[in-house]
FIVOFI-456713 format. One record per atom (N, C-alpha, C): residue number from 1; atom name; x, y, z. Coordinates in pm, whole numbers, plus 50000, padded with zeros to 5 digits. Example, Ala and Ser with C-alpha at 12.3 -4.5 7.8 and 13.67 -1.06 7.14 Angstrom:
BEGIN
PT   num   atomo      c1      c2      c3
PT     1       N   51319   49431   50780
PT     1      CA   51230   49550   50780
PT     1       C   51320   49670   50780
PT     2       N   51285   49775   50708
PT     2      CA   51367   49894   50714
PT     2       C   51290   50003   50787
//
This chain:
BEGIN
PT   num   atomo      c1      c2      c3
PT     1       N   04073   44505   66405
PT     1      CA   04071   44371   66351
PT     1       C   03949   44355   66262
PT     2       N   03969   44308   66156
PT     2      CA   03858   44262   66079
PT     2       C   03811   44115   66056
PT     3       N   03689   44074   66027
PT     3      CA   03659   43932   65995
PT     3       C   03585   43968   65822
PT     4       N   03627   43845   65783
PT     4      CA   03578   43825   65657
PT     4       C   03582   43672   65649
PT     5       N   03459   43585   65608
PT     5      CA   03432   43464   65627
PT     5       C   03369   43431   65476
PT     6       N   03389   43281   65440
PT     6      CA   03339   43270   65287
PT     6       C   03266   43101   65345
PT     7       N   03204   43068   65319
PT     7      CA   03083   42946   65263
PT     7       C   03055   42908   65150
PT     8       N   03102   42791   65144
PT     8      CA   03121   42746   64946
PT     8       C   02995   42667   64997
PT     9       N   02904   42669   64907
PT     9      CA   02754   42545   64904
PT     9       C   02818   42504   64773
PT    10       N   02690   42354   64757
PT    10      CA   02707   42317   64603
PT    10       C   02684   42464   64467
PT    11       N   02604   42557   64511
PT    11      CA   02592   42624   64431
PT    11       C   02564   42768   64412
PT    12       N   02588   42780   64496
PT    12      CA   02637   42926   64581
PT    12       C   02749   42917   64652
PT    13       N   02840   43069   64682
PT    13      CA   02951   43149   64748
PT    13       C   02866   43203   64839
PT    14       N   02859   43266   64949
PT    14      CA   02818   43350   65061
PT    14       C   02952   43401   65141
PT    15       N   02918   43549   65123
PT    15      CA   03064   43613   65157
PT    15       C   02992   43667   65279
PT    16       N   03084   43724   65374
PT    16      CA   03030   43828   65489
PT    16       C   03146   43892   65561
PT    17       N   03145   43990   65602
PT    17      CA   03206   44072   65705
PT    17       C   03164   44155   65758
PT    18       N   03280   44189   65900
PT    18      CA   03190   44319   65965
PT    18       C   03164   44428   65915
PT    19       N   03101   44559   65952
PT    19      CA   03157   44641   65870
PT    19       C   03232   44814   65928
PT    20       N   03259   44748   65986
PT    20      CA   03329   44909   66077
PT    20       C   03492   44887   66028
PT    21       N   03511   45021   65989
PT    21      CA   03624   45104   65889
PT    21       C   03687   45179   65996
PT    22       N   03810   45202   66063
PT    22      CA   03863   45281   66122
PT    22       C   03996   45379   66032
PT    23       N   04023   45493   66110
PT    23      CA   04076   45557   66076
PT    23       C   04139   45642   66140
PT    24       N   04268   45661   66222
PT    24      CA   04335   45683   66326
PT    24       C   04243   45667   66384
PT    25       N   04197   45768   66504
PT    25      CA   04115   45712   66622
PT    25       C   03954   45739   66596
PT    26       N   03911   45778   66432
PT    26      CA   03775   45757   66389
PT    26       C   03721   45619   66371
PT    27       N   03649   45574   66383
PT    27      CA   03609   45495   66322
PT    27       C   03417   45507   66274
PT    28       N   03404   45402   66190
PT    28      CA   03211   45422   66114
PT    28       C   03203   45337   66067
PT    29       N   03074   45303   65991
PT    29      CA   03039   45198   66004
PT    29       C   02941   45208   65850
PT    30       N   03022   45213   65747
PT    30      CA   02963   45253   65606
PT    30       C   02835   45183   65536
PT    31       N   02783   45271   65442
PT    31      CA   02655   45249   65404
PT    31       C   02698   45213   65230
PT    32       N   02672   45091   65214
PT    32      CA   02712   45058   65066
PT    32       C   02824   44956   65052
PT    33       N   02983   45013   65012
PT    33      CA   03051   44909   64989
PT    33       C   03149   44949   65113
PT    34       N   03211   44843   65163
PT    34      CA   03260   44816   65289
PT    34       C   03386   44715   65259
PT    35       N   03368   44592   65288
PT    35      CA   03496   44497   65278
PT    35       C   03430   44440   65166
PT    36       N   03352   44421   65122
PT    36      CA   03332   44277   65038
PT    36       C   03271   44377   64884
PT    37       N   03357   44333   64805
PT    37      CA   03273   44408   64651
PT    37       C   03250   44268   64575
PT    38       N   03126   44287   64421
PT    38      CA   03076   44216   64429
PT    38       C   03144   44229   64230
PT    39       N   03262   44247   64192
PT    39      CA   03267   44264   64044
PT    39       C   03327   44188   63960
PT    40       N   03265   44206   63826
PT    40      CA   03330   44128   63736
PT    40       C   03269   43973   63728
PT    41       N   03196   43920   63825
PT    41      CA   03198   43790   63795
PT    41       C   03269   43742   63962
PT    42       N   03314   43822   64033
PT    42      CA   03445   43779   64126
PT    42       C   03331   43847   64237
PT    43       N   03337   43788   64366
PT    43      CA   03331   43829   64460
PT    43       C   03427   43845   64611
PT    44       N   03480   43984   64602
PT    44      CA   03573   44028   64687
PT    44       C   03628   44059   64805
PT    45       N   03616   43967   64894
PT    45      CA   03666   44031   65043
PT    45       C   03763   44073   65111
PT    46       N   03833   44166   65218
PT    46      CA   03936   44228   65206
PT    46       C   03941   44262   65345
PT    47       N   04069   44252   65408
PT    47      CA   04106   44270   65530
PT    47       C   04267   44396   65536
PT    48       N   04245   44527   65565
PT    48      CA   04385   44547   65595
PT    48       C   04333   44702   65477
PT    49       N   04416   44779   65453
PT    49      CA   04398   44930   65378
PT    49       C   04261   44926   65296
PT    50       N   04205   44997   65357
PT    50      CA   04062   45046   65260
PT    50       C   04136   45097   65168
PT    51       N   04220   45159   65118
PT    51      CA   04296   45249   65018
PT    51       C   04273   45110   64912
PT    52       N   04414   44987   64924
PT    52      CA   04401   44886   64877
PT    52       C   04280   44805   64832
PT    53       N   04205   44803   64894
PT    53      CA   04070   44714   64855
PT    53       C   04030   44777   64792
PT    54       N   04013   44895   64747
PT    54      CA   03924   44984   64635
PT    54       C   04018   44958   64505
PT    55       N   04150   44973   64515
PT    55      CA   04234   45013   64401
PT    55       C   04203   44830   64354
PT    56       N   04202   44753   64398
PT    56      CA   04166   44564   64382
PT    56       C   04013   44564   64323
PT    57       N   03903   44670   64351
PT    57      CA   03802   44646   64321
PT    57       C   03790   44736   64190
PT    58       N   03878   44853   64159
PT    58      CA   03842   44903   64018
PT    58       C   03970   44836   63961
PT    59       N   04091   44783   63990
PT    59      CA   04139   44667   63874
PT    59       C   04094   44573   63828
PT    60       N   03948   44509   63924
PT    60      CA   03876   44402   63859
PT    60       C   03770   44448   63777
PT    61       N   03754   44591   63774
PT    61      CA   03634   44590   63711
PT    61       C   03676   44540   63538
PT    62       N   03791   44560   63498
PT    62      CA   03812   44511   63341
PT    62       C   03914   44415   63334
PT    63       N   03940   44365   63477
PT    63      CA   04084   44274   63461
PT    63       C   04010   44103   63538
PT    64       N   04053   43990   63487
PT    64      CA   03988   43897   63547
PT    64       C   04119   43775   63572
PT    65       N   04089   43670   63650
PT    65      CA   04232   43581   63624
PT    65       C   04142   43503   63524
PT    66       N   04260   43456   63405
PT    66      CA   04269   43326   63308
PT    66       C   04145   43223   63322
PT    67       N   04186   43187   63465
PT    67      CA   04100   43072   63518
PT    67       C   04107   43104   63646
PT    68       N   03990   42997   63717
PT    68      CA   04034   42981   63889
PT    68       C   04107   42890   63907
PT    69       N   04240   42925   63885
PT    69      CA   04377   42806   63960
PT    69       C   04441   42921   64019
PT    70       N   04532   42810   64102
PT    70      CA   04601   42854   64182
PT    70       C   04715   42976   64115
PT    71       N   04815   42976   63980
PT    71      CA   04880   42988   63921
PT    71       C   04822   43070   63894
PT    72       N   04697   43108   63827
PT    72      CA   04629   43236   63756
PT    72       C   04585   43334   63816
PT    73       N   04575   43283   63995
PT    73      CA   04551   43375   64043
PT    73       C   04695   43467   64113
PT    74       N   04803   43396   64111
PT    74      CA   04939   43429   64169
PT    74       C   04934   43533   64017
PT    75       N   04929   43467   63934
PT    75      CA   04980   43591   63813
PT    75       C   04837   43731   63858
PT    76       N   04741   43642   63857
PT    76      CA   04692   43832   63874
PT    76       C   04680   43936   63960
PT    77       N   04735   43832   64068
PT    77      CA   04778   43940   64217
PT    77       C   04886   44012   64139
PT    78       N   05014   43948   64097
PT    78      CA   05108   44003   64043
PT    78       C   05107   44108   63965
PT    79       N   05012   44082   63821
PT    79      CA   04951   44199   63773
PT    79       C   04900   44323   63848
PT    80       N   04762   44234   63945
PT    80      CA   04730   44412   64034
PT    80       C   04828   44478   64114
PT    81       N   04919   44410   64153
PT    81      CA   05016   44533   64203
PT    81       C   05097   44605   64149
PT    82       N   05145   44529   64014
PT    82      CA   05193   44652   63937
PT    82       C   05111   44727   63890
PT    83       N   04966   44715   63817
PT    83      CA   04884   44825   63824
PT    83       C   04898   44917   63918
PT    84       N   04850   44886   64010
PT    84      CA   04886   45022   64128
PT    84       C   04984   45088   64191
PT    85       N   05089   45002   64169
PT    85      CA   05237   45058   64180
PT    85       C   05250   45160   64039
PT    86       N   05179   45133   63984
PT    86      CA   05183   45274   63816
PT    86       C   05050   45323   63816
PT    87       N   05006   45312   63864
PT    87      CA   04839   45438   63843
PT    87       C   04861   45494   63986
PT    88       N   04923   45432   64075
PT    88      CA   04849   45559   64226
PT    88       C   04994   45569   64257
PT    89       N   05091   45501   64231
PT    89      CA   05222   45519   64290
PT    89       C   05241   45465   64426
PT    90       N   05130   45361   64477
PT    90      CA   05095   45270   64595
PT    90       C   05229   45143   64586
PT    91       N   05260   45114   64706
PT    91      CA   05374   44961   64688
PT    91       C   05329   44911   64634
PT    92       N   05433   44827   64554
PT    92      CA   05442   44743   64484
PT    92       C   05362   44579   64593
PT    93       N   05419   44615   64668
PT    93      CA   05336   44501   64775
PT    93       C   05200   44418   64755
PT    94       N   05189   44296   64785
PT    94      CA   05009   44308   64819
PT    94       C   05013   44312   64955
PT    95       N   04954   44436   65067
PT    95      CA   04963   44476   65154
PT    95       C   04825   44426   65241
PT    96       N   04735   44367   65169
PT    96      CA   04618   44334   65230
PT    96       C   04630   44206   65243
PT    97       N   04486   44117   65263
PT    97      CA   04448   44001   65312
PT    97       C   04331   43998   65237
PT    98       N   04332   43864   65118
PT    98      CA   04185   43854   65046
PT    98       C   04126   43727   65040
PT    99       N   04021   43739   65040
PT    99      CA   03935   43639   64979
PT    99       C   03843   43637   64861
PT   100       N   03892   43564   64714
PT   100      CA   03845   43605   64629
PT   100       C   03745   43492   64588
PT   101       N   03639   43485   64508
PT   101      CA   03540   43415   64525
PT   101       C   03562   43391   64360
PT   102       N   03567   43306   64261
PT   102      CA   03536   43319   64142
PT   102       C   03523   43180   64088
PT   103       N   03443   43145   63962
PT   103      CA   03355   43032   63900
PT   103       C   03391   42941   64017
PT   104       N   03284   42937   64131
PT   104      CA   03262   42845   64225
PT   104       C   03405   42820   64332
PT   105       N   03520   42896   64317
PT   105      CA   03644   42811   64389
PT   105       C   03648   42936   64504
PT   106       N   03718   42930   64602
PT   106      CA   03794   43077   64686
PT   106       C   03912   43065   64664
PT   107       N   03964   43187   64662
PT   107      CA   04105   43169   64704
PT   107       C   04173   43279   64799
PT   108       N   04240   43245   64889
PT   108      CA   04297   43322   65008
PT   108       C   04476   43377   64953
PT   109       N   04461   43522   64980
PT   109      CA   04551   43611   64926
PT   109       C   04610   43651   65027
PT   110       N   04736   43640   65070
PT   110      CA   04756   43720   65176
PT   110       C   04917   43748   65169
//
């Protein structure tokens, strides 16, 4: 199970999660990037395939939504999964659980 928690202030986002990564019956506890990436302008949190959350964190590195609405962000989930349904050959699905942080709003992906 993972936690990932967001805190909107007047002028700051504050993201957090745990950080232990399992993997059949491995699990660790990584040094660097973990659940939450920090790109583009967007700050990223992610519950569910480490595979997924990486392929979400290098589609944002040159891809952004329109705006922060609701609508712009449905289109760019839409977008990232066909990205990765054609670069890794990954489902078409969004298979994870997000929390995306961008110009001051969150929005919950799931």
């Amino acid at each position: 199970m993972s936690v990932v928690a967001v805190k909107i202030y007047d002028k700051e986002i504050i993201m957090s999660a745990d950080s232990i990564i399992i993997h059949g019956e491995a699990d660790k506890t990584p040094i660097g990037k973990g659940k939450i990436f920090d790109v583009n302008h967007m700050i990223i949190g992610t519950s569910g395939y480490a595979s997924e959350g990486v392929y979400l964190s290098l589609f944002a590195e040159n891809h952004t939504p329109l705006d922060a609405t609701e609508r712009d962000f449905v289109e760019y989930m839409a977008e990232f999964a066909d990205w990765k349904a054609k670069e890794y050959g990954a489902a078409r699905a969004i298979e994870n659980q997000y929390l995306i942080a961008y110009k001051g709003k969150c929005f919950y992906v799931s």
